[in-house]
RODREN-620405 format. One record per residue (C-alpha): x, y, z; residue in three letters. Coordinates in steps of 0.05 Angstrom, whole numbers, plus 5000, padded with zeros to 4 digits. Layout:
! residues N
- X Y Z ALA;
...
! end
This chain:
! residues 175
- 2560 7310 8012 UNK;
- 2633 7315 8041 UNK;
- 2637 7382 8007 UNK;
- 2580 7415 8048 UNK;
- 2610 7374 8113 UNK;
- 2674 7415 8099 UNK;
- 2641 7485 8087 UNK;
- 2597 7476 8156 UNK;
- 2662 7462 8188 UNK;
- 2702 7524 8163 UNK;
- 2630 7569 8172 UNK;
- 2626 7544 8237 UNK;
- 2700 7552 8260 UNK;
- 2687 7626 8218 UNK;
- 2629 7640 8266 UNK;
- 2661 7613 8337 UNK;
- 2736 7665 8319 UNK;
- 2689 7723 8306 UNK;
- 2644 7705 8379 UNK;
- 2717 7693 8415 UNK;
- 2739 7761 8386 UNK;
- 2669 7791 8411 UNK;
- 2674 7768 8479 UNK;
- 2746 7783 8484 UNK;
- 2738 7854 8463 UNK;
- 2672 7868 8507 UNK;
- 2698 7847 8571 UNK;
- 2777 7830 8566 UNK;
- 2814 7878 8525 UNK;
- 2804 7934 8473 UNK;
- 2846 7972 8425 UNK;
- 2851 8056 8441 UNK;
- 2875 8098 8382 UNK;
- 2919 8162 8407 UNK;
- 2897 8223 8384 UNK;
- 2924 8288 8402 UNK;
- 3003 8295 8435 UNK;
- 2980 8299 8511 UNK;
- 3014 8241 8527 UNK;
- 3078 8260 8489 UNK;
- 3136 8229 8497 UNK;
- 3105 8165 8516 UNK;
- 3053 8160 8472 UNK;
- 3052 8191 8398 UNK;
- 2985 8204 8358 UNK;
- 2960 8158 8309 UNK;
- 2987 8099 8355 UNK;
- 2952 8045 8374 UNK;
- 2943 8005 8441 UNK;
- 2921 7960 8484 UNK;
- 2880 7966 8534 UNK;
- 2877 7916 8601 UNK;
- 2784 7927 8615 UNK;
- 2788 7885 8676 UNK;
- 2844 7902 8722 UNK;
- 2812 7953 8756 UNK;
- 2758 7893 8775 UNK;
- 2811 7860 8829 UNK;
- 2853 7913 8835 UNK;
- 2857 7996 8843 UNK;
- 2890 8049 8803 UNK;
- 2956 8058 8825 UNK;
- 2997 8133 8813 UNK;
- 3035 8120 8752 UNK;
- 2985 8075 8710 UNK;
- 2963 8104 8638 UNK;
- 2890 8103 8640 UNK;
- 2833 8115 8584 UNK;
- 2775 8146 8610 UNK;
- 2709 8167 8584 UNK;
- 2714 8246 8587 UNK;
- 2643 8252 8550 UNK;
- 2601 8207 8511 UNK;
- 2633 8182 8449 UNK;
- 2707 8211 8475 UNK;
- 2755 8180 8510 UNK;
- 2819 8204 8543 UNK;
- 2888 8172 8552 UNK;
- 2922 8207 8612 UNK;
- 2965 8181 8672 UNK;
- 2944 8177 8740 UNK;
- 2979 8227 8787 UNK;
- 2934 8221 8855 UNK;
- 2891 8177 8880 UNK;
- 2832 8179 8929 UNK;
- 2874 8221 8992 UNK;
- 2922 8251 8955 UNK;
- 2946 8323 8966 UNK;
- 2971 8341 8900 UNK;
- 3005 8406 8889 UNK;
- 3048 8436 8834 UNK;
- 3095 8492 8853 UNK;
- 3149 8528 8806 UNK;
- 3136 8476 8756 UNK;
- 3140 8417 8802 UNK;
- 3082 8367 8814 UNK;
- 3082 8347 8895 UNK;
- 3048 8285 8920 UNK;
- 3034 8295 9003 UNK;
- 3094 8345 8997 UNK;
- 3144 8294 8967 UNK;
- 3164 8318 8895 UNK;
- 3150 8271 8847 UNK;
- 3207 8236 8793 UNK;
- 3170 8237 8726 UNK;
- 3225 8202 8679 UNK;
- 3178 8202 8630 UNK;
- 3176 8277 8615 UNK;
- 3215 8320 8569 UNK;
- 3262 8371 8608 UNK;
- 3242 8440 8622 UNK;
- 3171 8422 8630 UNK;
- 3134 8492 8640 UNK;
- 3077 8484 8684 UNK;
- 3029 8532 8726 UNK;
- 3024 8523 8795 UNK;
- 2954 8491 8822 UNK;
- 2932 8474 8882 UNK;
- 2943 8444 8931 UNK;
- 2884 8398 8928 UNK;
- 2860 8331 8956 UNK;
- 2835 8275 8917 UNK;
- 2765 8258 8940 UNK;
- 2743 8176 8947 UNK;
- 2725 8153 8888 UNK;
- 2763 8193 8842 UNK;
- 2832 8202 8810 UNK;
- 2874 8258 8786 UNK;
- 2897 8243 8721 UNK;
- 2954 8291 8681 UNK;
- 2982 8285 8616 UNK;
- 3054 8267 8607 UNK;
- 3060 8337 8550 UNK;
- 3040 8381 8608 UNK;
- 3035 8433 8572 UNK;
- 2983 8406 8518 UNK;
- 2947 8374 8562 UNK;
- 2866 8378 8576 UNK;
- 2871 8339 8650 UNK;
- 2849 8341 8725 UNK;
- 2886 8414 8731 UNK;
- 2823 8434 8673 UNK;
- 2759 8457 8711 UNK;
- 2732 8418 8646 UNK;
- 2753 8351 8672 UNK;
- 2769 8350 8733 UNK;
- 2772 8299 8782 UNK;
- 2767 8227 8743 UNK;
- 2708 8184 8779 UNK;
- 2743 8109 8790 UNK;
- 2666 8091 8753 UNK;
- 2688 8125 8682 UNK;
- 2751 8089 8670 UNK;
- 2754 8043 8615 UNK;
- 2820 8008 8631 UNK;
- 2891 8009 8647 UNK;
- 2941 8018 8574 UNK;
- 2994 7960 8575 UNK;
- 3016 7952 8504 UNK;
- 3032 7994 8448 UNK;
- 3025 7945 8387 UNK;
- 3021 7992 8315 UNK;
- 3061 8015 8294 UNK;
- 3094 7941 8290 UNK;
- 3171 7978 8295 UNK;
- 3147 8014 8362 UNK;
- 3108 7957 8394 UNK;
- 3125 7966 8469 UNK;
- 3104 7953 8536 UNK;
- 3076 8025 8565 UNK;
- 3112 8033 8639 UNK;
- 3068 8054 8698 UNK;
- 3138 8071 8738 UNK;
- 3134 8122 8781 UNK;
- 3177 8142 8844 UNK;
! end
């Protein structure tokens, strides 16, 4: 009789893990795979991270933050978030302007070639979101995408955790 005491107990410890995980993973946190090398340097394909579901709940998307969005059912994106609602964002000879101030991306590679756009103002409610490889990039500057409604984002990216040698802490520093 102790024997099928002891199973229950590890069955039902089995059963409340996998409902924690569940839970955890619906509303909490959940794990993004890169694909593609938009958001080269910072991120690199095949990685895979971690991704915060409820900040945007008490708080709003801040310029800087890496972002996953859903760009269509079934895919999401991974960009960063360049403007927010009243933003005037402009790029000029390869330069990306917020409200006329140049913005320091330390997170690009040098000699970033760009196109000039705009300039343009974010509209309440969305975001304009850019990939960090500018130049491989399917983001707000594509007619495709767009402006990012605030409603489609899935979460803020904190933590890179596979590969295990590159787990790191994904920076939302901008200035």
């Amino acid at each position: 009789m102790n024997k099928w005491k002891e199973l229950w107990d590890w069955v039902r410890s089995i059963l409340i893990a996998i409902v924690l995980a569940l839970l955890i993973r619906l509303f909490l946190f959940e794990v993004f795979v890169v694909e593609g090398r938009s958001m080269y340097p910072t991120l690199h394909e095949t990685e895979r991270l971690m991704v915060n579901k409820v900040i945007y709940r008490f708080d709003q998307p801040k310029n800087g933050d890496v972002v996953v969005f859903e760009y269509e059912p079934g895919r999401d994106f991974i960009k960063r978030v360049i403007g927010i609602p009243g933003d005037k964002i402009e790029i000029n000879t390869g330069r990306v302007y917020i409200n006329d101030q140049p913005l320091e991306e330390p997170y690009l590679l040098d000699n970033m070639e760009m196109n000039d756009f705009g300039p343009i103002e974010v509209p309440p409610g969305y975001l304009f979101l850019m990939g960090d490889y500018r130049i491989n990039s399917m983001d707000s500057r594509d007619p495709r995408v767009g402006f990012v409604s605030l409603e489609d984002l899935k979460g803020r990216a904190f933590f890179i955790f596979w590969p295990p040698w590159e787990a790191r802490a994904i920076s939302s520093k901008v200035e």
